[in-house]
C-alpha positions in Angstrom: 72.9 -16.1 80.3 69.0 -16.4 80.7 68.7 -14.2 77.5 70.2 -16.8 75.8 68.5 -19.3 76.9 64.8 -17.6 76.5 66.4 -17.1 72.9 67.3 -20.5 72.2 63.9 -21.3 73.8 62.1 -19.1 71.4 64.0 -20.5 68.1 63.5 -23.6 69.3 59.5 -23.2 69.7 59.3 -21.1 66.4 60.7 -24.2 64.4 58.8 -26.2 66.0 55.7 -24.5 65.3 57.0 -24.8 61.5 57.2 -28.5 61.9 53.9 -28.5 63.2 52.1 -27.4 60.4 53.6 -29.1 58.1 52.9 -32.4 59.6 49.4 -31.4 60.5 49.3 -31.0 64.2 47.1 -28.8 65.5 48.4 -25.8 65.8 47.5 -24.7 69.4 49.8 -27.4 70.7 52.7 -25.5 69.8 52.0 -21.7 70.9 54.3 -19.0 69.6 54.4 -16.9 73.1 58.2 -17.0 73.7 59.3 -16.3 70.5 59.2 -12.9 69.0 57.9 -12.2 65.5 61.5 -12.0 63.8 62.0 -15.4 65.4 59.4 -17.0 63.4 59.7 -15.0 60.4 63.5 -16.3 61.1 62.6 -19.8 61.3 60.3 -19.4 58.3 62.4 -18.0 55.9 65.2 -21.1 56.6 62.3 -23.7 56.1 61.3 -22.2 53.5 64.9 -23.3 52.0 64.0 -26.5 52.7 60.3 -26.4 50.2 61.9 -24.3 47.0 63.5 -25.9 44.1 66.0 -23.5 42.4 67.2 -23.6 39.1 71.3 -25.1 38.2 71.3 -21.4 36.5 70.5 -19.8 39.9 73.9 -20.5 40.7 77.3 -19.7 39.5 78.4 -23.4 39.5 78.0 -27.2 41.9 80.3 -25.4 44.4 78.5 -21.7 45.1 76.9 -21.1 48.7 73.6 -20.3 48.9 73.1 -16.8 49.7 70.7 -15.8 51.8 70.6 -11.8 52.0 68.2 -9.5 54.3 67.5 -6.1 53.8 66.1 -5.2 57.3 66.8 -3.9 60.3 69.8 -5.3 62.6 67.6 -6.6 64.7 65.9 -9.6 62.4 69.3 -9.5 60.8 70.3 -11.2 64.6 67.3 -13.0 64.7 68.0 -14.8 61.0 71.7 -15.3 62.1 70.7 -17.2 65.0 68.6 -19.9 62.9 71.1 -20.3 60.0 74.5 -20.3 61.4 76.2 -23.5 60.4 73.5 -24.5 58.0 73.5 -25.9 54.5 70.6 -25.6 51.8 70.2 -28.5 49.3 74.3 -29.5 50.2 75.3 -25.9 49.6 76.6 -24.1 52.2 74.3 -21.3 53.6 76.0 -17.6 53.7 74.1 -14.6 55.2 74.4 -11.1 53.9 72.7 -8.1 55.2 72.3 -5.9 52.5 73.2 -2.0 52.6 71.3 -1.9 49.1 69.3 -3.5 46.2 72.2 -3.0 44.2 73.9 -6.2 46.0 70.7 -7.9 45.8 71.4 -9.8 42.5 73.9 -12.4 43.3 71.1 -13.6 46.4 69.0 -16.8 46.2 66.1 -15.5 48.9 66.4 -12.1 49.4 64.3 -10.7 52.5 62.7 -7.4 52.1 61.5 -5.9 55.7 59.8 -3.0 56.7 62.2 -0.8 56.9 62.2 -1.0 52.8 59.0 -0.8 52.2 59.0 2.7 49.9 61.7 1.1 47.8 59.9 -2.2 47.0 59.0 -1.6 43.7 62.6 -0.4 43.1 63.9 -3.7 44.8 61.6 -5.8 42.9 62.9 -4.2 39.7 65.8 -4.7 40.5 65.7 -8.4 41.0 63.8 -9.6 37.4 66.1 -12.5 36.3 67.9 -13.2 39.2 66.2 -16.5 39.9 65.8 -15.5 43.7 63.3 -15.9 46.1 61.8 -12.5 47.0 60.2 -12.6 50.7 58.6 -9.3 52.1 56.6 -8.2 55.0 54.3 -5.3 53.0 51.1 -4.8 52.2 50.2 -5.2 48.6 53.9 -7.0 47.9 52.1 -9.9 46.4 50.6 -7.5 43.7 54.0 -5.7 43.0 55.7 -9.1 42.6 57.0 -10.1 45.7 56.6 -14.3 45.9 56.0 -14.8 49.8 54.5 -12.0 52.4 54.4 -12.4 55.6 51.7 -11.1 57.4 50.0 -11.4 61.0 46.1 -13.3 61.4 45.5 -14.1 65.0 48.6 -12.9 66.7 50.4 -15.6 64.5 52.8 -15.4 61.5 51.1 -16.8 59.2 52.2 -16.0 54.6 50.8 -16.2 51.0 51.9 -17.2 47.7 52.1 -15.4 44.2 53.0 -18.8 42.4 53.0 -16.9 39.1 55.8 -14.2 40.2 57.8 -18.0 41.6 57.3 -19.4 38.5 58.5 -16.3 36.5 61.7 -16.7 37.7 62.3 -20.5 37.5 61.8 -21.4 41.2 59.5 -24.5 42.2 57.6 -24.3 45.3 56.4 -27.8 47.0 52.9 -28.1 47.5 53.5 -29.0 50.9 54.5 -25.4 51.8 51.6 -24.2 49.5 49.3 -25.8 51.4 50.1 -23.8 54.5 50.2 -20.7 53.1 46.9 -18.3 53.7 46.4 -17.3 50.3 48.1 -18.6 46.4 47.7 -16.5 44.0 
């Protein structure tokens, strides 16, 4: 029961945290020590939802779900579930799908790339051209193969940049607000 609780906490201090910076409160005032990496990287990825414009041809028709889909371990997988159960993206409903493969990464509208995958980026990337889906990563150097958001650590604090160009590419419109947070735009 107090794992749950210290979870909740953590979620609830990671979205906050989110909220922060885009409203322009200092940062400090909302510390990230109770919520784990994946927690904000969770919390990111869902307001990051929030800050994207997709194109109508990025979905089948008015009625699809937004798919969400990870390809990461089970534990961010848990982390991610946690944040977006029950939520809804621009009136669509939200659906989360960890992927076994890049194969069922098409049909996604943010697709999360961990760790775990980072030999096969390239091959993922690929994979993806003309899907009209956000592509998220935690790698080094997956801003220069393509990727559209990285996340990476500066201070002991998630912070992530932006290759607007690879966005662009594939329809998607990102709102300056979240550009203005982000560490680096390419």
């Amino acid at each position: 029961m107090a794992f749950l609780k210290n979870r909740a906490l953590g979620l609830v201090a990671a979205i906050l945290l989110f909220c922060s910076l885009l409203t322009g409160l200092p940062g400090e005032a909302l510390a990230q020590p109770e919520a784990s990496e994946s927690d904000v990287k969770a919390a990111f990825l869902y307001n990051f939802t929030k800050f994207v414009e997709w194109p109508p041809a990025a979905f089948q028709d008015a009625s699809s779900s937004f798919r969400l889909c990870v390809l990461s371990d089970e534990a961010f997988s848990r982390s991610l579930q946690a944040v977006v159960e029950g939520q809804e993206v621009a009136g669509r409903k939200l659906t989360l799908l960890r992927l076994g493969s890049s194969h069922d990464s098409k049909s996604c509208n943010l697709l999360f790339i961990g760790r775990p995958e980072h030999e096969r980026i390239a091959e993922i990337l690929a994979s993806m051209a003309g899907s009209r889906a956000l592509v998220v990563g935690e790698s080094t150097g997956f801003l220069k193969q393509g990727g559209m958001i990285n996340f990476h650590l500066q201070g002991g604090k998630v912070r992530f940049e932006v290759n607007l160009k690879a966005a662009e590419g594939e329809g998607l419109k990102i709102s300056s607000k979240l550009l203005r947070l982000a560490t680096r735009v390419l």
